[in-house]
BAMARPA-31892 format. One record per atom (N, C-alpha, C): z negated, x negated, y; residue number from 1. Coordinates in Angstrom, 3 decimals, decimal comma. Atoms other than C-alpha are relative to their C-alpha. Example, Ala and Ser with C-alpha at 12.3 -4.5 7.8 and 13.67 -1.06 7.14 Angstrom:
BEGIN
+----------+----------+----------+-----+
!       zz !       xx !       yy !   n !
+----------+----------+----------+-----+
!    0,000 !   -0,890 !   -1,190 !   1 !
!   -7,800 !  -12,300 !   -4,500 !   1 !
!    0,000 !   -0,900 !    1,200 !   1 !
!    0,060 !    0,820 !   -1,190 !   2 !
!   -7,140 !  -13,670 !   -1,060 !   2 !
!   -0,730 !    0,770 !    1,090 !   2 !
+----------+----------+----------+-----+
This chain:
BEGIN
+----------+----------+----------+-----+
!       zz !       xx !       yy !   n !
+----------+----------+----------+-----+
!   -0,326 !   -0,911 !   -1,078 !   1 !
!   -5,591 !  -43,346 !   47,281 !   1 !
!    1,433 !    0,487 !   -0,160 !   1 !
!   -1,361 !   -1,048 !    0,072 !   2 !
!   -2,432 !  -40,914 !   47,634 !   2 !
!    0,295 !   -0,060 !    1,421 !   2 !
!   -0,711 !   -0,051 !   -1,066 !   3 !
!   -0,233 !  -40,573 !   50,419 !   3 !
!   -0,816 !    0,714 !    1,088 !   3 !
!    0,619 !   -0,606 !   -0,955 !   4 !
!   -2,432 !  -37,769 !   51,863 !   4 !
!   -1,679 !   -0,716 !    0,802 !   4 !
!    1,195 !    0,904 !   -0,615 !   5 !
!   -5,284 !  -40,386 !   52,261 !   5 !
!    0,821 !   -0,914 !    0,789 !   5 !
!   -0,625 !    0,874 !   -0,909 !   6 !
!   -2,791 !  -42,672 !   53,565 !   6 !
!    0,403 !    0,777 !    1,372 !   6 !
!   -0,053 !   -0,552 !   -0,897 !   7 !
!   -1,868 !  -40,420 !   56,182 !   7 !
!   -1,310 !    0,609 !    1,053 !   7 !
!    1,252 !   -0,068 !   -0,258 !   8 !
!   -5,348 !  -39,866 !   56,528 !   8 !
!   -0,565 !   -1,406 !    1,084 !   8 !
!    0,395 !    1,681 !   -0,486 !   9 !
!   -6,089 !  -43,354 !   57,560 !   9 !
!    0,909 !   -0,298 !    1,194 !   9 !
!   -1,256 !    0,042 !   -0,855 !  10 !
!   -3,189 !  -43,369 !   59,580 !  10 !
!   -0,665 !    1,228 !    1,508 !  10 !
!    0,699 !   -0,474 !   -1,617 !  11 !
!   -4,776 !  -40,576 !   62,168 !  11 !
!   -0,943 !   -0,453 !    0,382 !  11 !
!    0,683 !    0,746 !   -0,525 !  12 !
!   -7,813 !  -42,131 !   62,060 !  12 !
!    0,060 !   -0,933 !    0,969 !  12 !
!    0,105 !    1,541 !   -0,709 !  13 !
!   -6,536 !  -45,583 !   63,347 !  13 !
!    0,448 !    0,402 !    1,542 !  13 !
!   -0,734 !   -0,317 !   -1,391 !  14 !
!   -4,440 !  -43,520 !   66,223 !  14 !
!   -1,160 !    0,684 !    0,695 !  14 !
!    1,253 !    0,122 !   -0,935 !  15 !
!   -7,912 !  -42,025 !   67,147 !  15 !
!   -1,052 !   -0,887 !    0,373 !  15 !
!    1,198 !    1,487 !   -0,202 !  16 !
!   -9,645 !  -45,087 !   67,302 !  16 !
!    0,690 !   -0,501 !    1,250 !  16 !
!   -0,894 !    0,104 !   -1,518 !  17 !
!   -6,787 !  -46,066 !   69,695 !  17 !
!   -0,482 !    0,483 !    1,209 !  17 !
!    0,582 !   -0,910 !   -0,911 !  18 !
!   -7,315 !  -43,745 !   72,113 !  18 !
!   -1,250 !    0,045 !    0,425 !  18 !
!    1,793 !    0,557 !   -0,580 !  19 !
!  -11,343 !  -44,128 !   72,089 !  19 !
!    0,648 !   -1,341 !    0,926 !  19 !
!    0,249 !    1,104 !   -0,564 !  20 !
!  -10,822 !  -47,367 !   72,399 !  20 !
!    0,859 !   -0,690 !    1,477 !  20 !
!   -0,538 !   -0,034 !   -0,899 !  21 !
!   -8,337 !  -46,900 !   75,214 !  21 !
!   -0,921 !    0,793 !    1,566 !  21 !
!    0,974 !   -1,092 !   -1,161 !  22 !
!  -10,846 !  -44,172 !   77,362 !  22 !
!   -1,558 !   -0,655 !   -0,357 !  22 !
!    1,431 !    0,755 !    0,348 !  23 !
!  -13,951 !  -46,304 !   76,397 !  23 !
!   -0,241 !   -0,357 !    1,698 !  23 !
!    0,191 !    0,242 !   -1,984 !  24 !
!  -15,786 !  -46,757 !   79,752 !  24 !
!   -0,392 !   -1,365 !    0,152 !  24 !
!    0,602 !    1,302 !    0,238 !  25 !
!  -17,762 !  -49,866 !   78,465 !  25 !
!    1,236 !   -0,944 !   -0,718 !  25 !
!   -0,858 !    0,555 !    0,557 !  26 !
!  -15,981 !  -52,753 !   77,157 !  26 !
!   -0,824 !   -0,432 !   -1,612 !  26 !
!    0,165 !   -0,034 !    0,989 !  27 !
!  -18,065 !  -53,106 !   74,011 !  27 !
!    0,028 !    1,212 !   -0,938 !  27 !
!   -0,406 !   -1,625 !    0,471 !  28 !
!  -17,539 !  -49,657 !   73,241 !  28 !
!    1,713 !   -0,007 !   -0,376 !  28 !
!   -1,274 !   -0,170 !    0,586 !  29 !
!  -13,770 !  -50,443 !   73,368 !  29 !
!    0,462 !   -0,982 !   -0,817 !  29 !
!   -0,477 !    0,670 !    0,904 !  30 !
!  -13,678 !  -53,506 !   71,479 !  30 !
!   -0,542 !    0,347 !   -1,609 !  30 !
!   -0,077 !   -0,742 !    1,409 !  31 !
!  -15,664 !  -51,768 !   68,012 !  31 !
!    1,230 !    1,341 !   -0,014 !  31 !
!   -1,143 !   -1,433 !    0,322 !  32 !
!  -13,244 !  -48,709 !   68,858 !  32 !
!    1,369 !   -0,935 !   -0,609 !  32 !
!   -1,574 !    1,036 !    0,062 !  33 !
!   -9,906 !  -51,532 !   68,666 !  33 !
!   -0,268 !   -0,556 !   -1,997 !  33 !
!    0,402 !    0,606 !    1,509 !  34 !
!  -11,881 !  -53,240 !   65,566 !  34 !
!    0,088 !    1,217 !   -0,793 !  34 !
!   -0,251 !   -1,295 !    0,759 !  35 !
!  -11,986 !  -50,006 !   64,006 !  35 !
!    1,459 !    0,590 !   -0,185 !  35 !
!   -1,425 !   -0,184 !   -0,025 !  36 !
!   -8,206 !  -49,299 !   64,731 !  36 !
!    0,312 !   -0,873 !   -0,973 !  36 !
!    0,151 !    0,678 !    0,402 !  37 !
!   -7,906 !  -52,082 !   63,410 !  37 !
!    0,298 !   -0,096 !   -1,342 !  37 !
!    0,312 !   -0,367 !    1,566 !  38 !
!   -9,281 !  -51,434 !   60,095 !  38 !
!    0,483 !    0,750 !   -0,770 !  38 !
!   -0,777 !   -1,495 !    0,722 !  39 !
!   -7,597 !  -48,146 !   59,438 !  39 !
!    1,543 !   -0,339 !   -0,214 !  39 !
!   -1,275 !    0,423 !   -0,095 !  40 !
!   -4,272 !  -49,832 !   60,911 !  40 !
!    0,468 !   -1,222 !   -1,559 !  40 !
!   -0,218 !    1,001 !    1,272 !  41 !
!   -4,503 !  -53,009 !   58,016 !  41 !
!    0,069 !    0,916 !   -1,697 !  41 !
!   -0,329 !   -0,249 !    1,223 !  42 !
!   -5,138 !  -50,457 !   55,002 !  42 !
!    0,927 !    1,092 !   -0,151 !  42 !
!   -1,276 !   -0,667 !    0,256 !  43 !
!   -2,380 !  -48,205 !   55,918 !  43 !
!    0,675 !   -0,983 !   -0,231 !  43 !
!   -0,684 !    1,161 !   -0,292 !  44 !
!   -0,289 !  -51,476 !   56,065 !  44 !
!    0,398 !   -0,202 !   -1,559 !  44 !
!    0,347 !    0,555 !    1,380 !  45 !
!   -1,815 !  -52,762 !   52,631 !  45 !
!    0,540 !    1,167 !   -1,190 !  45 !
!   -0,532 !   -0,783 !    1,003 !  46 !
!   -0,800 !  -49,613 !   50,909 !  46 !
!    1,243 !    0,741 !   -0,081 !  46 !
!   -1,728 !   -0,570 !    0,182 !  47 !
!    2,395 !  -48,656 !   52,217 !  47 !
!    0,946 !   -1,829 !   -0,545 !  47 !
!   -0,290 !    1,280 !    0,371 !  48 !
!    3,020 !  -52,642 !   51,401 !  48 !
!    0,302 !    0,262 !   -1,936 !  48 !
!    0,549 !   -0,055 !    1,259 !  49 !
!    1,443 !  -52,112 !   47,552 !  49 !
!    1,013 !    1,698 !   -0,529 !  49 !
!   -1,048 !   -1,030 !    1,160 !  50 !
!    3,885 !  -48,876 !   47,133 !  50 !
!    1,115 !   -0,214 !    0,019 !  50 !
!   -1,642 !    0,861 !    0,078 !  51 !
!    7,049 !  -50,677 !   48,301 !  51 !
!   -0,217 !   -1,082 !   -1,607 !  51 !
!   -0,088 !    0,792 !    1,680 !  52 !
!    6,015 !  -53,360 !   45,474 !  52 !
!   -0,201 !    0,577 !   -1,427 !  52 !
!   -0,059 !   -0,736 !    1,235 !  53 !
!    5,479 !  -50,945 !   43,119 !  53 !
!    1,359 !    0,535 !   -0,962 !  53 !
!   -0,810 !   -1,022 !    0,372 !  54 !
!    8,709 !  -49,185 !   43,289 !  54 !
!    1,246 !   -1,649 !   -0,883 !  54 !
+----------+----------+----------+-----+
């Protein structure tokens, strides 16, 4: 992935947020959070993996 996927991943996780903030149900907002979640750890993992690169 390239920066523009990383940034990619990166709006994703901030709309998952937000669902999972206006979710009416509460299992509706905990896959929305888990899903944040997910997007939030591999932005993480790859802005991590290009600091160790440099």
């Amino acid at each position: 992935m390239d920066r523009n996927d990383t940034s990619y991943l990166s709006d994703r996780s901030f709309v998952e947020a937000v669902r999972s903030i206006q979710a009416s149900h509460p299992a509706a907002a905990a896959a929305h959070h888990a899903m944040c979640r997910a997007y939030t750890e591999q932005v993480l993992a790859r802005l991590a993996a290009g600091r160790a690169g440099r």
